[in-house]
N, C-alpha and C positions, 0 to 999 in steps of 0.2 A: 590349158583347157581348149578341145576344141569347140569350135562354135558350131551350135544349134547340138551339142549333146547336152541330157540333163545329166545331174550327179544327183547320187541319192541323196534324201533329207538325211540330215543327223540325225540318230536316236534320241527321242527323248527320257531323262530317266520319268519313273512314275512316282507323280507325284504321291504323297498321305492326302486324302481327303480333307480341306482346312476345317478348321473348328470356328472359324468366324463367321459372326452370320453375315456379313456382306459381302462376302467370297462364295458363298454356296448356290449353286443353282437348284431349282425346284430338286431333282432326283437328290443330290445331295443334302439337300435337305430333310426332305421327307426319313431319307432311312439315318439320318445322326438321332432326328423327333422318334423315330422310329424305337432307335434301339436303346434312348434314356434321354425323356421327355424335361433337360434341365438347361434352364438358361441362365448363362450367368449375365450380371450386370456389374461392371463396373464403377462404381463412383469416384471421380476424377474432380482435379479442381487447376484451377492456374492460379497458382500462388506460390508466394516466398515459401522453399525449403532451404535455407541458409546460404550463403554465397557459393555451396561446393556442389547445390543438386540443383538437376533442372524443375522450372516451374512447372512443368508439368508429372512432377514426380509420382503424387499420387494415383491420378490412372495408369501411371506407363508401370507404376506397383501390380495395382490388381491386374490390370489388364493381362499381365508377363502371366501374372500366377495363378489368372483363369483358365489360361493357354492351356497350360500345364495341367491343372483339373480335369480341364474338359478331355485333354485325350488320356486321364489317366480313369478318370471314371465316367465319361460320353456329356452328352449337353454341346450345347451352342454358347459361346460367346459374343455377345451383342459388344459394339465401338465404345471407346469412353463415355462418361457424361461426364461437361467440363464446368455445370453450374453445381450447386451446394450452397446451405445454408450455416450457417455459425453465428457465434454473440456478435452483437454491433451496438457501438455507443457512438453520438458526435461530440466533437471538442473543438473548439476554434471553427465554428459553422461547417466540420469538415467530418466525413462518415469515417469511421476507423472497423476494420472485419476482422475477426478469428486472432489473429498470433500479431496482428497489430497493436495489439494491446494487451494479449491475456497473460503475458508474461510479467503484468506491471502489477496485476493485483495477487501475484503469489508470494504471500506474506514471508519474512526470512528467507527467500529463497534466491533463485536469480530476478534480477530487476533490470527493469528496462522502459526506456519513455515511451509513453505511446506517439506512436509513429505510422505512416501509410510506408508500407514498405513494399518496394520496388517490385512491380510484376506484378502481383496480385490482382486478378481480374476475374472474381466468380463466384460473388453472392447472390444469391436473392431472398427474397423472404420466408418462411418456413412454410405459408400457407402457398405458395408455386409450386416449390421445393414437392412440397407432399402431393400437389395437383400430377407434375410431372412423373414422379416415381409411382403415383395409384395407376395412371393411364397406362404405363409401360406396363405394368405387371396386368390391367384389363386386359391390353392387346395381347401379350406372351400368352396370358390363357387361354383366349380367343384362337389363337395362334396354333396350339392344342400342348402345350408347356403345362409339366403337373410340377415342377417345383422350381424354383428362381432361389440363383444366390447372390446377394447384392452386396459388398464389399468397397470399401476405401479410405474416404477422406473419414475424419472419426463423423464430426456431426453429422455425417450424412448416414453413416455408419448407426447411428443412435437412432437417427428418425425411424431410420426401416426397423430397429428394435422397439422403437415405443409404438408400433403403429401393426405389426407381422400379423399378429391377432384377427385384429379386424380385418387385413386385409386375406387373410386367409379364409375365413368366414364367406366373406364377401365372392371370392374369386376363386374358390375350392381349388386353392394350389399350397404346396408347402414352401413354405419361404425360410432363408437360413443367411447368416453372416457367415465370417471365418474369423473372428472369437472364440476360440476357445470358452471363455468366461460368459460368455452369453451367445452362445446359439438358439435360436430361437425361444431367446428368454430363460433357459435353461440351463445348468453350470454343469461341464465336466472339467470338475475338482481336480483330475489326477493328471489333465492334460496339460489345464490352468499350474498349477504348481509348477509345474516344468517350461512348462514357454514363460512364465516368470523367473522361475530362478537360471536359465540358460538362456533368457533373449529369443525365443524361437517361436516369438508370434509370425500375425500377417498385419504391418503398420501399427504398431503398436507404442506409437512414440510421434516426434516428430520433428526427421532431420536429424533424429539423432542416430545411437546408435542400429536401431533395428534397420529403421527406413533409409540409412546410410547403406546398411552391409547389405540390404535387397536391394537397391543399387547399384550395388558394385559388384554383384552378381548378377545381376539379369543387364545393366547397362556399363559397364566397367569404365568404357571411351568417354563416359558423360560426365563421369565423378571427378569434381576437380578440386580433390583434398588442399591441393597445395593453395586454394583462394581462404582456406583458415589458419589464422595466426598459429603459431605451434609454442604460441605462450599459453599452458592451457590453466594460466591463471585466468585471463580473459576467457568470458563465455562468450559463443559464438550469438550474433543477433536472432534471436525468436528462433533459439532450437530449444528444443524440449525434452529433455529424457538425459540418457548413460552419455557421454563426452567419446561424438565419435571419435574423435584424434586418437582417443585409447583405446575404442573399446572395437570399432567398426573394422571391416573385415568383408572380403569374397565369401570367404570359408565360411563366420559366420552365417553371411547371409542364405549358403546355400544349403546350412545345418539348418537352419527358417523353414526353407522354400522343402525341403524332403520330409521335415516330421510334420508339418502343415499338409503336405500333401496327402501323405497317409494316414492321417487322419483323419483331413475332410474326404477322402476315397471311400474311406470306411460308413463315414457319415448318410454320405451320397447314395452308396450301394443299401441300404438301411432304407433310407427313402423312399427308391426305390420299388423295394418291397411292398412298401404299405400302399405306393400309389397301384399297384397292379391286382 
């Protein structure tokens, strides 16, 4: 090179516009609000998903498969939320949360002692829980958001179902899960039947087979099958659902992540509609 010559910058390629709201600048923002007024929310938690997923399983779930929403039918994607609420009992002067114990009170089934299990960090009480989640969906309205889709962890999952009502009242926004079986309190039968009988919800288990195979699809380097016995007489500690050793899968997962999509697409563009 000689000296005091410049060389040209490299080209940059161009980027896609992100879909996340903390990467968007005002312009960018404005025309994503612009051209579908949706924000998704994901519910996250840091907790035991069995010795083969990471603890942050459940946001790094929805979070993948808001992504994917959002540039497939518009909306913004707001960061994880890493608190959540679930059953809590104490034993031994000690708190026990969620899959710490709730595997002990299923009758004939798999058992297991309750236990604080390792990593687990992100409860709080239901009356935070629901402070947090109403203030977010205040602000998104405020914001100028006509419909929020809040997804994840299940009990958190449940709150925003027992709660969508009033808060749509309240915040004149349409609010929605990615349930099949209850989207906004409401059953499609035909979709339900098939993401049950094929496995091809969104988190619809836990640690097991669904939430294994959406893992091992969206995070593949993180899944580390080989930390479960592959005696599968032994159940695996506080997993819940189909035995992923047998059943979990990329492929699976990414059968999940396509017919969920197209169908919350559907959902979304529907929404849409009525908000305009």
């Amino acid at each position: 090179m000689i000296s005091g010559c410049s060389q040209p910058a490299p080209e940059k390629v161009q980027e896609e516009i992100p879909v996340e709201y903390v990467k968007l600048i005002p312009e960018a923002f404005r025309k994503r609000i612009t051209e579908a007024p949706i924000a998704y929310l994901p519910l996250g938690t840091l907790e035991w998903h069995g010795e083969h997923l990471p603890l942050g399983s459940d946001g790094m779930q929805s979070f993948s498969f808001m992504k994917d929403l959002a540039r497939e039918a518009g909306g913004i994607v707001l960061p994880m939320l890493y608190l959540g609420p679930d059953i809590m009992m104490e034993k031994d002067e000690q708190e026990l949360y969620g899959m710490d114990y709730w595997l002990s009170l299923e009758e004939g089934k798999m058992h297991m002692a309750p236990q604080q299990l390792d990593g687990s960090s992100y409860w709080v009480p239901d009356e935070l829980f629901h402070q947090i989640v109403e203030h977010s969906i205040k602000q998104l309205a405020r914001a100028g958001f006509k419909i929020i889709v809040a997804h994840g962890h299940g009990p958190s999952t449940r709150h925003v179902i027992k709660y969508w009502r009033e808060w749509e009242e309240k915040y004149k926004v349409l609010i929605y899960t990615c349930w099949s079986w209850d989207v906004r309190g409401e059953n499609d039968l035909e979709s339900s039947k098939q993401s049950d009988r094929e496995g091809l919800g969104i988190m619809t288990d836990h640690a097991a087979m669904n939430e294994t195979s959406l893992m091992m699809y969206y995070y593949p380097d993180l899944v580390k099958m080989e930390r479960l016995t592959a005696d599968t007489a032994i159940w695996p500690l506080a997993v819940a659902g189909r035995d992923p050793r047998l059943f979990a899968s990329a492929e699976q997962g990414q059968k999940a992540v396509e017919f969920q999509l197209a169908r919350m697409a559907e959902v979304l563009r529907e929404a849409l509609e009525i908000t305009r």
